[in-house]
N, C-alpha and C positions, 0 to 999 in steps of 0.2 A: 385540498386547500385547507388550512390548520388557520385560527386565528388564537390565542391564551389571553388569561388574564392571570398573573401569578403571583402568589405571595412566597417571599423568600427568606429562609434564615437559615443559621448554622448546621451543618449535617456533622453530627462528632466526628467520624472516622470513615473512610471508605475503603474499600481491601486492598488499596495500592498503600495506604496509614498516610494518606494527604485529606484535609479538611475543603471540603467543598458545599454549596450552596444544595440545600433542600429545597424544592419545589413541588407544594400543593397549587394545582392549576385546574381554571375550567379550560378542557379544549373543547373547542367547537371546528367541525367540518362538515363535509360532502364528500362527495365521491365526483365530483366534477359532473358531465353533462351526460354520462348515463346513469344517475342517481342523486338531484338537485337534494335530498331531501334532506331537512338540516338536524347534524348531530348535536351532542355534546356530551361530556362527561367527566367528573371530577375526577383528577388520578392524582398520586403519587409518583414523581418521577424516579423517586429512589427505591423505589418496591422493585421497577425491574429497568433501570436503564440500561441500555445497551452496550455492550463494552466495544472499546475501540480498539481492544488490545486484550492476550489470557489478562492481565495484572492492571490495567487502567479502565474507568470512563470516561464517559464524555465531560460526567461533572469534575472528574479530577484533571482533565485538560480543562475546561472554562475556569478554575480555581485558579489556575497558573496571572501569572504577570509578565506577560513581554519584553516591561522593562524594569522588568527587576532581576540581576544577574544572577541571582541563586537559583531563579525557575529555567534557568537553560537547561543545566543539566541534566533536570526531570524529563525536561521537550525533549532531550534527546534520547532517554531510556524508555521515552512512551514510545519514540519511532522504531528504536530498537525492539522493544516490547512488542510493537506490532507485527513489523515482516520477519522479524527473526522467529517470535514464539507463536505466529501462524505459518508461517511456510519456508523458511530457512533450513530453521533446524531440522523439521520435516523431509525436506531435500536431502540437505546431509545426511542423512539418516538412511535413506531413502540409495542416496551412491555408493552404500556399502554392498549392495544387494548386487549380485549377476542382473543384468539386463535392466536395468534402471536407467539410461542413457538418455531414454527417451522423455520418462515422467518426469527428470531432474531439470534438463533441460528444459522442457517446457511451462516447468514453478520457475525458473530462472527468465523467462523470458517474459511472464507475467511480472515478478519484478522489479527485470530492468525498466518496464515502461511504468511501474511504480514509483520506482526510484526519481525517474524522469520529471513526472508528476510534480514534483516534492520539491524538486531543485526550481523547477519555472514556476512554481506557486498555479498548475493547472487544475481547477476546481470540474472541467468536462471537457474530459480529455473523445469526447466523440468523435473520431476523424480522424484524430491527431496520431493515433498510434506507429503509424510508417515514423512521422518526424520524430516521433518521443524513444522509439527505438533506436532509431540512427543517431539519434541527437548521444542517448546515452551510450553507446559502442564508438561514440567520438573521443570516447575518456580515456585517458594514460593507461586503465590497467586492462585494454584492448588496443592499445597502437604500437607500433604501429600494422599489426598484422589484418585490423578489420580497416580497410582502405574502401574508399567511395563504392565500386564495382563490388566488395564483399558484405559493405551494410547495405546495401539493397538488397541481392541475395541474400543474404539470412534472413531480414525481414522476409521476404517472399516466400521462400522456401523453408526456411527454420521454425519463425516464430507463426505464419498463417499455418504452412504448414501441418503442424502440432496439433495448435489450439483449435483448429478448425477442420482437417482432417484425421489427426492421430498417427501423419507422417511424415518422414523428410523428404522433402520433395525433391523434382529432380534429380540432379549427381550429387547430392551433400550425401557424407557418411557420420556418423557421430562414433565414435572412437574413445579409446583410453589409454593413456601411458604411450602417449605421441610423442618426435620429439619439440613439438614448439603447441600453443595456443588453435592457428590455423594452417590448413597444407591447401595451394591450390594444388588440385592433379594433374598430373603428368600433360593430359592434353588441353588442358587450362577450360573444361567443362564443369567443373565440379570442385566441390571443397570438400578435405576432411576434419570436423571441429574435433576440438579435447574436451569431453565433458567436464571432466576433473578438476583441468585449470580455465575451464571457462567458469564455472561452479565458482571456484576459487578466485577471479577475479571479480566476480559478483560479491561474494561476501568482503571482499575488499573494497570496492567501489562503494558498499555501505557505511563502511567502517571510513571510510574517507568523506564522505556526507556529514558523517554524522561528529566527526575531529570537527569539518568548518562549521557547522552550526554552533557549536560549542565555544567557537571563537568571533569575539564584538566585533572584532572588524569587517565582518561578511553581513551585512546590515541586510544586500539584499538576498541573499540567500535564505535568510533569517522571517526577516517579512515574506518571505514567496511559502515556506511551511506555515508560518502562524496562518496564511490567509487558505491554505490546504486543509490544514487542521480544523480550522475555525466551521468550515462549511460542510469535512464531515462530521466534525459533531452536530452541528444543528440536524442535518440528515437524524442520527441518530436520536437526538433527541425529538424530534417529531417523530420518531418511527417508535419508537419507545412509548411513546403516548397512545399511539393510534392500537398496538397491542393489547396495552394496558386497557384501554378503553372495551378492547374487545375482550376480555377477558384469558387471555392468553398469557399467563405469568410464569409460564418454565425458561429456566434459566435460558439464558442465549452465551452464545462461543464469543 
């Protein structure tokens, strides 16, 4: 539980070279109900805010203007900044490698329910993972080959899978240099994906996000990130305090 009292003014530069708000604050906390006992401590938010991106923070997204057209284009090289220069490019990188099929995949399916996230403005996505999956594998650059019966399986077997056991489950095989996206098998038990151009429709499906936000007339697609945005930086920046507070000032990723 975090309460501030903040004074604010200009911060010259920050390493993304966008001008955002400097904040000297008291925070006061607890630790909730197994530690009532009340803190507080004067920080600096810009000594070590936490970044939301290698190249953005959080003060450089709250500096932004929603309705001002020139700040879209930043909104969208922060998003890009984020999945792409933590775990995209990683990925690719990463599919050059013999036997990668499995780690690549499974940043991609973290992701797409990223992805998902961003587009419905989902601020806690607890629960929601099945629908935010299927929701996303509903998009043109997987149709038509992931159909009703295949976005459940993948869900099931691909993306829990993975992230939860470090396998493909069932009869899914993961493959390379197929000739299509998805193969059911012969006796219709089993899938084989393409990592490659599943990989490849992912980075597409980004790149296609990120065209519509950059265009006025997708208001709410528009509104569903800023209100994504907006709640992880505050995360960030109370977690950034609470560090701060404890004295923990090495950089952060």
């Amino acid at each position: 539980m975090i309460n501030e009292t903040a004074l604010v003014w200009m911060y010259p530069a920050s390493p993304a070279g966008l001008r955002g708000p400097r904040c000297t604050a008291i925070i006061k906390w607890c630790y909730g109900d197994r530690d009532k006992t009340p803190r507080s401590q004067q920080v600096d938010y810009c000594m070590n805010a936490l970044r939301i991106s290698p190249r953005y923070t959080s003060l450089d997204w709250q500096a932004l203007d929603s309705s001002n057209p020139k700040d879209w284009s930043t909104a969208a090289d922060v998003i890009r900044d984020r999945l792409d220069g933590r775990f995209l490019r990683f990925a690719s990188n990463c599919l050059k490698a013999k036997h990668s099929g499995f780690v690549v995949l499974a940043i991609d399916c973290l992701l797409a329910e990223t992805i998902q996230q961003f587009r419905d403005g989902v601020t806690n996505g607890q629960g929601r993972s099945e629908e935010m999956v299927k929701r996303f594998l509903e998009g043109t650059r997987f149709q038509p080959d992931f159909d009703a019966e295949a976005r459940k399986a993948f869900y099931q077997d691909i993306r829990c899978g993975l992230l939860h056991q470090a396998e493909a489950k069932k009869m899914w095989l993961i493959r390379r240099r197929q000739p299509g996206l998805l193969q059911k098998v012969t006796d219709g038990q089993g899938y084989i994906v393409d990592v490659e151009r599943f990989h490849a429709g992912l980075q597409g499906s980004l790149n296609d996000y990120l065209k519509l936000i950059s265009e006025p007339a997708n208001s709410s697609i528009r509104s569903n990130l800023w209100k994504k945005m907006n709640q992880i930086c505050s995360v960030r920046t109370a977690r950034g305090a609470l560090y701060e507070a404890g004295g923990n000032t090495a950089s952060t990723q």
